[in-house]
N, CA, C and O atoms as a MOPAC input file, in Angstrom:
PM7 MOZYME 1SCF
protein

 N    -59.29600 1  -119.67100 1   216.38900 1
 C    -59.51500 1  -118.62400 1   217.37100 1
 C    -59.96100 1  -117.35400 1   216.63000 1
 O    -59.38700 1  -116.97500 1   215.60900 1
 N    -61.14000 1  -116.62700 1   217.24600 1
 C    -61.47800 1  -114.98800 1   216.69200 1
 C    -60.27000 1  -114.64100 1   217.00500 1
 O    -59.27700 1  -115.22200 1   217.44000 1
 N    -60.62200 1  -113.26800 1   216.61100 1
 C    -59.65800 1  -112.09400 1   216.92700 1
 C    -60.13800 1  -111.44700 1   218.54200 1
 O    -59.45500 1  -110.92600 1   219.42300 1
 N    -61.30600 1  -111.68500 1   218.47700 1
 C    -61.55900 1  -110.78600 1   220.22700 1
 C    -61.25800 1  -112.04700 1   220.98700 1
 O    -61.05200 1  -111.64700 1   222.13200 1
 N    -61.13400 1  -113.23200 1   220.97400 1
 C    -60.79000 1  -114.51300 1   222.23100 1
 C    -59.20000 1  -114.25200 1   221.69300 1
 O    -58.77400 1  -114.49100 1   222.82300 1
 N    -58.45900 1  -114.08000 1   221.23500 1
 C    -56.90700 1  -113.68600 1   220.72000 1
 C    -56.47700 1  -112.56700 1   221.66200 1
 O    -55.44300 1  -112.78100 1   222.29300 1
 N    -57.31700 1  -111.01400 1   221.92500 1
 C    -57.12700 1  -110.06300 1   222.59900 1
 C    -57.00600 1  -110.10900 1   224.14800 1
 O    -56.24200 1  -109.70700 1   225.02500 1
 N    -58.43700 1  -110.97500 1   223.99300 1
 C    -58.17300 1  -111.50900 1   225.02100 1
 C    -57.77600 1  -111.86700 1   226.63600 1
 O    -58.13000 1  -111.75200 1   227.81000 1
 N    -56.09000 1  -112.73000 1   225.12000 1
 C    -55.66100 1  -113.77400 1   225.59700 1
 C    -54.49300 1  -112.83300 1   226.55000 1
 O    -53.94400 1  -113.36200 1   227.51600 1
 N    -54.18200 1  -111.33400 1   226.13600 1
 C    -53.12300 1  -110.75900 1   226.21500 1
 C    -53.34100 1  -110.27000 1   227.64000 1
 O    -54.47500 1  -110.44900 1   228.08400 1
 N    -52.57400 1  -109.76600 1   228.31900 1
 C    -52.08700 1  -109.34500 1   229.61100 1
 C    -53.40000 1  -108.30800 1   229.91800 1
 O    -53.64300 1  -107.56900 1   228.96400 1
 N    -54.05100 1  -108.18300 1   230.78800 1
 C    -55.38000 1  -107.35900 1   230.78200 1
 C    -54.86700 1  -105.54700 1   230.88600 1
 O    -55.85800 1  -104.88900 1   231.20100 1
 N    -53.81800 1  -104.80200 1   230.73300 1
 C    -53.61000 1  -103.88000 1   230.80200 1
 C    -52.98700 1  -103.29700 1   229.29500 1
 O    -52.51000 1  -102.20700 1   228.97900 1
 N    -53.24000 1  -104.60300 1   228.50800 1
 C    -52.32800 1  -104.81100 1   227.10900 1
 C    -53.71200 1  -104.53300 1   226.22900 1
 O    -53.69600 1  -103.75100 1   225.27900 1
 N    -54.97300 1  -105.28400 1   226.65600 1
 C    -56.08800 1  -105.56200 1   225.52000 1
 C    -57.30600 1  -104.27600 1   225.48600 1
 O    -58.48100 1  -104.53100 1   225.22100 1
 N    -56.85800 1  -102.99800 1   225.76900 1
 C    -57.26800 1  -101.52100 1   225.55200 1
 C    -56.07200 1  -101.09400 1   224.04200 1
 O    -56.30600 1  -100.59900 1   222.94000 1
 N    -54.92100 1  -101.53300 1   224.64000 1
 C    -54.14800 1  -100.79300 1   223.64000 1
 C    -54.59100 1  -101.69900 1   222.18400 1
 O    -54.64000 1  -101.11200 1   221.10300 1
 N    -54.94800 1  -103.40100 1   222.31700 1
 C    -54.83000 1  -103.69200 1   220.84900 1
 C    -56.54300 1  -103.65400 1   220.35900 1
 O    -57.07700 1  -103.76600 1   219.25600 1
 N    -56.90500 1  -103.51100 1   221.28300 1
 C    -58.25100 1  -103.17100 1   220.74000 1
 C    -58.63700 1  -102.01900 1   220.18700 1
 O    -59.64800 1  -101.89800 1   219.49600 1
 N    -57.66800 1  -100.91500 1   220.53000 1
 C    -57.67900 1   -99.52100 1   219.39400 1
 C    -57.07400 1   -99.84700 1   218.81600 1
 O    -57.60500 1   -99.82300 1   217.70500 1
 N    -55.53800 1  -100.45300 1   218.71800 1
 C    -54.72100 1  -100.61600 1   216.93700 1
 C    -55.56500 1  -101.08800 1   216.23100 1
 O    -55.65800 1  -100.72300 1   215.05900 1
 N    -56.50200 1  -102.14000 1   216.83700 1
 C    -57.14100 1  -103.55600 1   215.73000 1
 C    -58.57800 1  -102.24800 1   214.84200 1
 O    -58.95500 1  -102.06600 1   213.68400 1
 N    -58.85700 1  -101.78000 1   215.90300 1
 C    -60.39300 1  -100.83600 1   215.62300 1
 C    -59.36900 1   -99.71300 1   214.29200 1
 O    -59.71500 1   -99.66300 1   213.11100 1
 N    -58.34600 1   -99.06400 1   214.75900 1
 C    -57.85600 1   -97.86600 1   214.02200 1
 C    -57.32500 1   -98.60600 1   213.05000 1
 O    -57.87800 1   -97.96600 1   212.15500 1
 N    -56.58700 1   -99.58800 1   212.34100 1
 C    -56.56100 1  -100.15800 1   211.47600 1
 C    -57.36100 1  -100.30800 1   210.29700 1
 O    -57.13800 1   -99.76000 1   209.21800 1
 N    -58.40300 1  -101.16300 1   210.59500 1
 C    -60.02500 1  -101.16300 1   210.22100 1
 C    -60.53500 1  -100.11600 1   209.99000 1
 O    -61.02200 1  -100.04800 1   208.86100 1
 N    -60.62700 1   -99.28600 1   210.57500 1
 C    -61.05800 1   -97.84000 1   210.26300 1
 C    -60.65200 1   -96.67300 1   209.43300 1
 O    -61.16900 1   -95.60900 1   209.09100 1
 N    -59.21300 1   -97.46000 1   209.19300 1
 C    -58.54300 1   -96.32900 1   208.08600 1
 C    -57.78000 1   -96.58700 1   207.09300 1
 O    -57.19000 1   -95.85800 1   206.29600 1
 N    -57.88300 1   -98.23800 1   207.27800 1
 C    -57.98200 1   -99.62600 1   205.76200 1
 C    -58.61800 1  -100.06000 1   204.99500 1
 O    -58.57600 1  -101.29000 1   204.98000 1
 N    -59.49700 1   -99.43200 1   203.99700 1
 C    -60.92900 1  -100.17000 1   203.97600 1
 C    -60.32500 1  -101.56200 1   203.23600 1
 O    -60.90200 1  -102.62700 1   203.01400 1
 N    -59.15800 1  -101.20900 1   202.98700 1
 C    -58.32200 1  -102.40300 1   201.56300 1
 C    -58.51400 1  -103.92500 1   202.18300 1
 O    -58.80000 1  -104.90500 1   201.49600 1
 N    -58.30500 1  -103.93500 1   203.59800 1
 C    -58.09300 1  -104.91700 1   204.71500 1
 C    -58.73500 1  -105.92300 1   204.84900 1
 O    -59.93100 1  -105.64000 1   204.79100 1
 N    -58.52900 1  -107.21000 1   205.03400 1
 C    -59.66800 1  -108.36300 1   205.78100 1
 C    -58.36200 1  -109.09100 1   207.06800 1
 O    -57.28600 1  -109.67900 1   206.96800 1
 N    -59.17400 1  -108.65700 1   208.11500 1
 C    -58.47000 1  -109.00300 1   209.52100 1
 C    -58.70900 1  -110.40600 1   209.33500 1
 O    -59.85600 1  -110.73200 1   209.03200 1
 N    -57.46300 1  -111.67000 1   209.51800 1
 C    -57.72300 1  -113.07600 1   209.74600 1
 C    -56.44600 1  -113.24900 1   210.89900 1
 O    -55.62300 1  -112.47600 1   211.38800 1
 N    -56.75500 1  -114.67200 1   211.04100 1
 C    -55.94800 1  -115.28600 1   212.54100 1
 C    -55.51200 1  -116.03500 1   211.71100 1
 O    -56.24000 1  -116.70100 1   210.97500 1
 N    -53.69200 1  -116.06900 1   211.67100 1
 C    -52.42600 1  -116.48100 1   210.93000 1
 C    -51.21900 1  -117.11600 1   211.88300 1
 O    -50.81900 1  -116.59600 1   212.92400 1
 N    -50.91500 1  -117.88400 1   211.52200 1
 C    -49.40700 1  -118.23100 1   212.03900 1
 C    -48.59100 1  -117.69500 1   211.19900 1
 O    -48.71700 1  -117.81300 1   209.98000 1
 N    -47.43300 1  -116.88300 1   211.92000 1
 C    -46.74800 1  -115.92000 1   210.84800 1
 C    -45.37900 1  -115.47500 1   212.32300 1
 O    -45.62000 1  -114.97100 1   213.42000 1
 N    -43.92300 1  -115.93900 1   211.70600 1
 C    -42.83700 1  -115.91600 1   212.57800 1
 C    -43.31300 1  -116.50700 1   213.48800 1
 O    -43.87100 1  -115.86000 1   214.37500 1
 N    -43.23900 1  -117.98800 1   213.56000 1
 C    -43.80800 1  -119.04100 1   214.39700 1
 C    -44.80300 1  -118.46600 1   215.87600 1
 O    -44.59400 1  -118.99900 1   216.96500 1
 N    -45.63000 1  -117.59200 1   215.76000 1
 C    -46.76900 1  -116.80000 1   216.62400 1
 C    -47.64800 1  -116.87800 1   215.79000 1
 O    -47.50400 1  -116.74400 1   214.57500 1
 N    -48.89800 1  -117.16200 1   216.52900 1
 C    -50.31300 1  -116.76700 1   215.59800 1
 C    -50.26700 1  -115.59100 1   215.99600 1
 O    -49.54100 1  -115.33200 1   216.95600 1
 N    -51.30700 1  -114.19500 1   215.13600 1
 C    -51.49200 1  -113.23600 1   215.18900 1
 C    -52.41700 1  -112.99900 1   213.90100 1
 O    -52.63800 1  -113.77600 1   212.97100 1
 N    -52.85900 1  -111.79100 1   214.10100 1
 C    -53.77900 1  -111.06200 1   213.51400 1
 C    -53.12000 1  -110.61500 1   211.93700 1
 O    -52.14000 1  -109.87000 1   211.91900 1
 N    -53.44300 1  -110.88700 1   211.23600 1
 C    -53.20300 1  -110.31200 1   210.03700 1
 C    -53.75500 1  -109.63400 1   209.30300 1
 O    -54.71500 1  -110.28100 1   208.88300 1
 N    -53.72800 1  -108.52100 1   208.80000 1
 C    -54.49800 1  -107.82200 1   208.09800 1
 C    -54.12000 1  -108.24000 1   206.77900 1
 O    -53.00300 1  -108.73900 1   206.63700 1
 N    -54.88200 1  -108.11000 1   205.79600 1
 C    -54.86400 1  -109.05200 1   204.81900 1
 C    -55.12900 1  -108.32800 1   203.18200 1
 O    -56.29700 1  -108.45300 1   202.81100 1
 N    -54.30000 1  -107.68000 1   202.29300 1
 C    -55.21000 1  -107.08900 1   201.23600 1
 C    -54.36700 1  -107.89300 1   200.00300 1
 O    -53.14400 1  -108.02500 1   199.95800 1
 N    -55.32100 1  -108.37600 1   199.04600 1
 C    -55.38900 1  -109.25200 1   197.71800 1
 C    -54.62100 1  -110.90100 1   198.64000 1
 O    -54.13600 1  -111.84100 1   198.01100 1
 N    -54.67400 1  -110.86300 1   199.49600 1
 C    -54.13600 1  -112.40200 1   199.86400 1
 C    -52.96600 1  -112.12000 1   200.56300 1
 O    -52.39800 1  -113.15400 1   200.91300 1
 N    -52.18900 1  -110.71100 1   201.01700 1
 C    -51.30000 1  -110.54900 1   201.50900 1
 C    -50.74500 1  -109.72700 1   202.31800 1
 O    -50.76100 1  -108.56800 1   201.90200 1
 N    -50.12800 1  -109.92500 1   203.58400 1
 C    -50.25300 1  -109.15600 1   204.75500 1
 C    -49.93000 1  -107.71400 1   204.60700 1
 O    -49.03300 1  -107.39100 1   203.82800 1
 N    -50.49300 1  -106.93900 1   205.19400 1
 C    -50.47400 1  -105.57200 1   204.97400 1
 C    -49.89900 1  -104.91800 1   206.37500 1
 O    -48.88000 1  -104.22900 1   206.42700 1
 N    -50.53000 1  -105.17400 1   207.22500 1
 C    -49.95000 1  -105.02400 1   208.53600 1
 C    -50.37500 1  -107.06700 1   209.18700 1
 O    -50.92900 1  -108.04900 1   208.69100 1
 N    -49.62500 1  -106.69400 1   210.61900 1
 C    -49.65600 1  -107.95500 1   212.03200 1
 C    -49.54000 1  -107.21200 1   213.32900 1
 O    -48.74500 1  -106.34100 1   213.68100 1
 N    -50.53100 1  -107.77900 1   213.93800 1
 C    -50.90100 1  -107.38200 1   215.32300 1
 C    -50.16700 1  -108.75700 1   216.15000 1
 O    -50.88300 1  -109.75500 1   216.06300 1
 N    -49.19900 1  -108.92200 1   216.73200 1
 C    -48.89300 1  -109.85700 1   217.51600 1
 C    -49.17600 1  -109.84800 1   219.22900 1
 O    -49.72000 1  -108.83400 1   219.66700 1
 N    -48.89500 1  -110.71600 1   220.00200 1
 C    -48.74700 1  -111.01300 1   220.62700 1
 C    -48.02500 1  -112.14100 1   221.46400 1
 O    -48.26200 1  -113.33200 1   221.26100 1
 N    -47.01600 1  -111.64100 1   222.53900 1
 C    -46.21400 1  -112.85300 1   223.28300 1
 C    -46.29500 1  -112.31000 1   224.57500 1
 O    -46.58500 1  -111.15600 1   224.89300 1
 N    -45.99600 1  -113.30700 1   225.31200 1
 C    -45.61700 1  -113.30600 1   226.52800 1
 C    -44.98800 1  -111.78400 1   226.94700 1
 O    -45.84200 1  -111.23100 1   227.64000 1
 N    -44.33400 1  -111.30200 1   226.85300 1
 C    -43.21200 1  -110.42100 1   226.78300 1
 C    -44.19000 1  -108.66300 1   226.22000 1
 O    -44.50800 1  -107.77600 1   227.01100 1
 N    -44.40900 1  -108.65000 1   224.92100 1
 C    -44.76600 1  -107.52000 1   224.63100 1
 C    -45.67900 1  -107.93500 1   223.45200 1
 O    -45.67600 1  -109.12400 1   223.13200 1
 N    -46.37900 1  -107.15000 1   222.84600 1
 C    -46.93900 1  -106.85400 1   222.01900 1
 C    -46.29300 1  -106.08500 1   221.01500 1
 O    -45.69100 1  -105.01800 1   221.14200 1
 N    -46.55800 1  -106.96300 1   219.71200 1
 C    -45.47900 1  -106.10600 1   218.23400 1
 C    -46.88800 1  -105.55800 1   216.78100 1
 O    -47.82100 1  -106.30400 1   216.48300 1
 N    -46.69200 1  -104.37000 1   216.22600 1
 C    -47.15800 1  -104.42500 1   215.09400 1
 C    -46.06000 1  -104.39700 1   214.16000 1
 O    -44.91900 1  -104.07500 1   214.49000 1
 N    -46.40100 1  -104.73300 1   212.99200 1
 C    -45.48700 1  -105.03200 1   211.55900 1
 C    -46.33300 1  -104.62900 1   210.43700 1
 O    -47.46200 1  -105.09200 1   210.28000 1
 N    -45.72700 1  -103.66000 1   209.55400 1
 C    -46.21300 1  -102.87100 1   208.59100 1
 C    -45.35900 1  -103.19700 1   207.33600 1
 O    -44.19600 1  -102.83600 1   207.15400 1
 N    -45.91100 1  -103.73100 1   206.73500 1
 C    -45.23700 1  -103.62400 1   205.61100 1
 C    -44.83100 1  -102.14600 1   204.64300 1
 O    -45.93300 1  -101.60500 1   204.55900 1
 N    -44.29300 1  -101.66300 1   204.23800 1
 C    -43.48800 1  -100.15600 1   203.68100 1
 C    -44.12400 1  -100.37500 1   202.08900 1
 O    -44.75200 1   -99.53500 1   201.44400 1
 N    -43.81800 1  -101.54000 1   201.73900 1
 C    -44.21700 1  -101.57500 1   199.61700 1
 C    -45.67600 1  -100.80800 1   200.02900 1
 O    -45.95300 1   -99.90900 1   199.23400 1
 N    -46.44100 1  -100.95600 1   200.88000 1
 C    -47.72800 1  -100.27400 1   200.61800 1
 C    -47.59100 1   -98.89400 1   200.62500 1
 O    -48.46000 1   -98.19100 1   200.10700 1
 N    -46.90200 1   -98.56400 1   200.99000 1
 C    -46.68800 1   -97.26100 1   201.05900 1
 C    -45.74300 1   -96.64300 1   199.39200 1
 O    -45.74500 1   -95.49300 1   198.95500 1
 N    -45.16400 1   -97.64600 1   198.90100 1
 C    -44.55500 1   -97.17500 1   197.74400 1
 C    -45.69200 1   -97.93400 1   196.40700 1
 O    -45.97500 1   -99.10100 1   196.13700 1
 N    -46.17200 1   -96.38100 1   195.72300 1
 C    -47.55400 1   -97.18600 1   195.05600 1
 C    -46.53200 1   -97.79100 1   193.24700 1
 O    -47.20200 1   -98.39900 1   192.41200 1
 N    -45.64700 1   -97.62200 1   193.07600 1
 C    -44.78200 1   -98.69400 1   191.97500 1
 C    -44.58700 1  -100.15300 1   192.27000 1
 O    -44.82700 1  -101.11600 1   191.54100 1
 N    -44.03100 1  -100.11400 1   193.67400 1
 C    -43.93900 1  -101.87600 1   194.19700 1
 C    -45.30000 1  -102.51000 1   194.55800 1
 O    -45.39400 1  -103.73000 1   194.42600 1
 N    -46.46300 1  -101.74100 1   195.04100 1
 C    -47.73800 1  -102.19000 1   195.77000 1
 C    -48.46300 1  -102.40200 1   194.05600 1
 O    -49.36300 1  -103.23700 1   193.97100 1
 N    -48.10300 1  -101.74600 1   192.93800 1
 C    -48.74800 1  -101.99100 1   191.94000 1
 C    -48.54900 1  -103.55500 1   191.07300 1
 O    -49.20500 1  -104.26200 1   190.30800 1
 N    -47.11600 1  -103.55500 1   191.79200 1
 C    -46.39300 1  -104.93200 1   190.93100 1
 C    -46.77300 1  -106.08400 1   191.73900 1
 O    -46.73800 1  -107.19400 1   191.20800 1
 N    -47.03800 1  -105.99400 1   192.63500 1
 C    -48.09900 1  -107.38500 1   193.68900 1
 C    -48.94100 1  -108.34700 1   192.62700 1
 O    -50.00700 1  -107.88900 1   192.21500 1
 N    -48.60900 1  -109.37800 1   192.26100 1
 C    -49.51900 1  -109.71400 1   191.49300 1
 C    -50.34000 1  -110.37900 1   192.72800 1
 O    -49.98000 1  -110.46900 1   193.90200 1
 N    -52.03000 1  -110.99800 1   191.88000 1
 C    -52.65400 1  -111.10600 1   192.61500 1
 C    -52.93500 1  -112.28400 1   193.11700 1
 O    -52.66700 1  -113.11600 1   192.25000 1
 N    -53.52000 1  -113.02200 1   194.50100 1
 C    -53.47300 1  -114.33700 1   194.36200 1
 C    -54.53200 1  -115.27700 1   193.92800 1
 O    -54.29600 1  -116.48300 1   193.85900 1

């Protein structure tokens, strides 16, 4: 599945809001490569830098979740990432 048949898939009052996270992401990541992941038994959007998730755009039934990883934000632990 793309990422725009994924958006979609979501509740039609839901796919404005992830279509700006997904765009503002991208736009202020250049580090990033957006792929379609199974990740906490949900596929979702993964943003992706050296092979490893940086942020997740999900989607369920229920609500819509993002997940940020924090080491990126601390540049000692984001340095010790080895690469894949």
């Amino acid at each position: 599945m793309i990422i725009t048949e994924y958006i979609s898939t979501a509740p039609a009052e839901w796919q404005a809001t992830l279509t700006t996270i997904h765009e503002t992401i991208l736009a202020n990541d250049s580090t990033v490569v957006p792929v379609m992941k199974p990740m906490m038994g949900t596929e979702m959007i993964l943003y992706e830098e050296r092979c490893y998730m940086k942020y997740g755009l999900a989607i369920t039934s229920k609500y819509m979740s993002l997940h940020c990883l924090p080491m990126y934000m601390h540049p000692t632990l984001h340095a010790n990432t080895p690469a894949c």
